[in-house]
N, C-alpha and C positions, 0 to 999 in steps of 0.2 A: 607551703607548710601545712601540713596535716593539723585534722581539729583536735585530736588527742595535744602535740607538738605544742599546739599553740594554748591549747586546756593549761597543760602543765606550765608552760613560761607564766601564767594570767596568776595561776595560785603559788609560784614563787617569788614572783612579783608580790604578793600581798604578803606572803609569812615573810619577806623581805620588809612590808613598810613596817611591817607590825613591830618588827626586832629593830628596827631602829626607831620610830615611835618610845619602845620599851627604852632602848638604850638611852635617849635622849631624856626621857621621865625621870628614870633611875637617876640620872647625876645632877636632878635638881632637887631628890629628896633627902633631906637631912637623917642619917641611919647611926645611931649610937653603935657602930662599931668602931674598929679598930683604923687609924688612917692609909685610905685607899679602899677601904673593905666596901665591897657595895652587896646587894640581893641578887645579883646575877637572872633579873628576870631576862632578859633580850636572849639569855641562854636555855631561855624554855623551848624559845625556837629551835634554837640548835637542835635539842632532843626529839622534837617534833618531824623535824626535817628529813634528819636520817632516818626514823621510824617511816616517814612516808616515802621517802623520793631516794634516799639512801646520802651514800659519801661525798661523792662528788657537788651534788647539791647542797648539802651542808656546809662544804668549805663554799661556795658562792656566795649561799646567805650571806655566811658570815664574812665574809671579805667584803660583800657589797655593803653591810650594815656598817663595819667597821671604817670605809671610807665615805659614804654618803652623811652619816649620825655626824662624823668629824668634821666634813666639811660644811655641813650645815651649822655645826656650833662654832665654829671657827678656827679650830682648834686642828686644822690639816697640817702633816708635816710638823706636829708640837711634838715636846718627851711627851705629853698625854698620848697624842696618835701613834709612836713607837712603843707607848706601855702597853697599850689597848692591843694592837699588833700582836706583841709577843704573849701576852694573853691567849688571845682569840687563837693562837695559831698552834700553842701548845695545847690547849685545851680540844679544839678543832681534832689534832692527830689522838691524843692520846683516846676522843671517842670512836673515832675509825678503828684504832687496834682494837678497843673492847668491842665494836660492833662485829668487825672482823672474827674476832679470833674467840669469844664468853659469848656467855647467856647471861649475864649478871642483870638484875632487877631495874628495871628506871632509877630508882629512888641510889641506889650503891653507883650506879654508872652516874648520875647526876652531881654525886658527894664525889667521887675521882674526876668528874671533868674541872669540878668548881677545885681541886685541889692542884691541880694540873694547871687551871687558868691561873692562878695564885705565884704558885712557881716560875710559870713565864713572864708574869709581869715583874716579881721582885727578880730575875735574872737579866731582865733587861735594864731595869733601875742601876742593881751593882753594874752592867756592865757599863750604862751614861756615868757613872758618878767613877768610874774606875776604880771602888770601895768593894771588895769579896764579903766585908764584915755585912753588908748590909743583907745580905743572905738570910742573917741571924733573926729577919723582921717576918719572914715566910713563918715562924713557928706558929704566933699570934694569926697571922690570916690563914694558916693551918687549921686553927680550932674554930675561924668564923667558917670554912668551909662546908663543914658539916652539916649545921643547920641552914645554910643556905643553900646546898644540895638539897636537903629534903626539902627544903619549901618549894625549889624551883622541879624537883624529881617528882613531885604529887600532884603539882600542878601541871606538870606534862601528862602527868599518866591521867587525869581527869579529860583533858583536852583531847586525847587519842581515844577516851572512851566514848565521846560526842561526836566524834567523825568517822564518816565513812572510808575506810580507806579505797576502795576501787571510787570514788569521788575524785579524788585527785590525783587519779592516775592517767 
């Protein structure tokens, strides 16, 4: 394996422990939202990721965050790990098209993935509960989306301002 090859596994390996680190933080801290609603930091990564390393790296992270974070809290194979799933997974594609296909700003692509992750997780909830009405719960975690995109969309773009990118290439 080439030293670049193995450069880059070394610092996905790290924006890996960090987004689960993050993810693990996050669901111990108590957040006056809405229930379910969390800050979406572990998804700072995500933005980070595809800005550095692109798509295909992004969906790893997050696949690897989303099953290591679970199984370290115990929680592998729970509805928690199939909510988180369809979370991550819709959020994951809908930043690939934006990255693909827009120029949209961190801070608006951060406010659509957090709105995207939202939707996958209450689509997967109606589809466990076999209830379509529970759809009706995405509106509320609709409006926590917003500021929680920008929180987590500024803080990506501060983070991309500290780093080099031919560093982790």
């Amino acid at each position: 394996m080439s030293h670049q090859k193995t450069r880059k596994m070394v610092y996905l390996a790290l924006l890996s422990a960090i987004a689960i680190v993050l993810h693990m933080v996050e669901s111990m801290i108590p957040v006056p939202l809405p229930t379910g609603a969390k800050l979406g930091l572990a998804n700072i990564i995500s933005l980070v990721v595809i800005q550095l390393y692109g798509i295909k790296e992004m969906f790893i992270v997050n696949i690897f965050r989303v099953l290591v974070s679970n199984l370290l809290m115990g929680t592998f194979m729970s509805n928690g790990f199939f909510i988180s799933c369809g979370g991550v997974f819709v959020s994951s594609l809908a930043l690939s098209l934006i990255y693909c296909f827009t120029h949209l700003p961190m801070v608006s692509t951060s406010i659509i993935a957090a709105i995207f992750h939202n939707i996958g997780q209450v689509a997967v909830v109606a589809f466990m509960m076999s209830a379509q009405i529970i759809m009706l719960y995405v509106f509320p975690l609709l409006i926590t989306s917003i500021p929680t995109g920008i929180l987590t969309g500024l803080i990506a773009i501060e983070i991309l301002k500290r780093v080099k990118k031919e560093q982790f290439q």
